[in-house]
C-alpha positions in Angstrom: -55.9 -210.9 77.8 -54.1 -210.9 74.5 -54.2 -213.7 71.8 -50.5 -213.9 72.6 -51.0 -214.9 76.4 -53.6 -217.8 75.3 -50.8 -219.3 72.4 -48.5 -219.3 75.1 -50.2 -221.1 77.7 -51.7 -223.3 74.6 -47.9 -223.9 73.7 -46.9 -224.8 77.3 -49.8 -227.5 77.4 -48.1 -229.4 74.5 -44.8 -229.0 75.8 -46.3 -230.8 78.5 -48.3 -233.6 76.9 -45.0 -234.2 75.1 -42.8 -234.9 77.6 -45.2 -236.7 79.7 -46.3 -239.1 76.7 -49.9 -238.4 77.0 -52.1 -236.3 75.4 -55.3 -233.8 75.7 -58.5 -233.7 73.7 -59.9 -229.9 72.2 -62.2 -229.9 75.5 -59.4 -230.9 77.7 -57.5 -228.3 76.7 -60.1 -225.6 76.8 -61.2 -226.6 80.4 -57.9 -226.2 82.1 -56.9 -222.7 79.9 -59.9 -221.6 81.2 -59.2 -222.6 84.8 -56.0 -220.6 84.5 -57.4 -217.4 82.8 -59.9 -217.5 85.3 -57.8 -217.8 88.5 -55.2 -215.1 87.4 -57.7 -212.5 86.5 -59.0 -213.2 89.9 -55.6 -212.8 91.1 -54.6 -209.5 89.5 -57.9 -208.1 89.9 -57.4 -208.6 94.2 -54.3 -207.2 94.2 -55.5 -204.0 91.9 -58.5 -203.8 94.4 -56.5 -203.9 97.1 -53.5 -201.8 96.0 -55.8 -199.4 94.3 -53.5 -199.0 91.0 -54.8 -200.4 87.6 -54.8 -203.9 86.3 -51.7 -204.3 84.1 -49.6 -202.8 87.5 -51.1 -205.2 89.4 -50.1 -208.2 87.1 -46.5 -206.5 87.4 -46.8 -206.9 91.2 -48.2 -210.1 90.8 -45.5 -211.5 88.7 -42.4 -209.5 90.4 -43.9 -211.0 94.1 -43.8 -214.8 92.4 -40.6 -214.4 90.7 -38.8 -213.1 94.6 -40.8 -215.6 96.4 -39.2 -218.5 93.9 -35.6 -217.0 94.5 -36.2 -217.1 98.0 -37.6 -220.4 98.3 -34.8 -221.4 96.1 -32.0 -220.2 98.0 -29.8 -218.8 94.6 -29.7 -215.4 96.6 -29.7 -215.7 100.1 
């Protein structure tokens, strides 16, 4: 992954520790970006396995297939 993807999630931790009130140690915060890395490359790497295209079209299917299931479950377009 790109430096870009880590800041991102990184950024998205802290928005989360601030509006929570609490807040994560160096460790902390290395443990659970790695937890994530680690369960969407196993994630993208099923689908392009199974799909048989290349990784950064499987993350595409990956992301189009979570975006329609949360429109779905969300009922804005029945």
């Amino acid at each position: 992954m790109r430096k870009n993807e880590f800041l991102y999630i990184v950024s998205y931790f802290e928005w989360v520790q601030g509006i929570q009130s609490f807040f994560w140690d160096e460790a902390d915060v290395n443990d659970k970006l790695q937890h994530i890395m680690t369960n969407a490359f196993g994630e993208v790497l099923s689908i392009s396995q199974h799909e048989k295209v290349d990784m950064r079209t499987a993350a595409h299917m990956l992301a189009i297939g979570r975006i329609a299931q949360a429109l779905t479950l969300r009922g804005i377009y029945p």
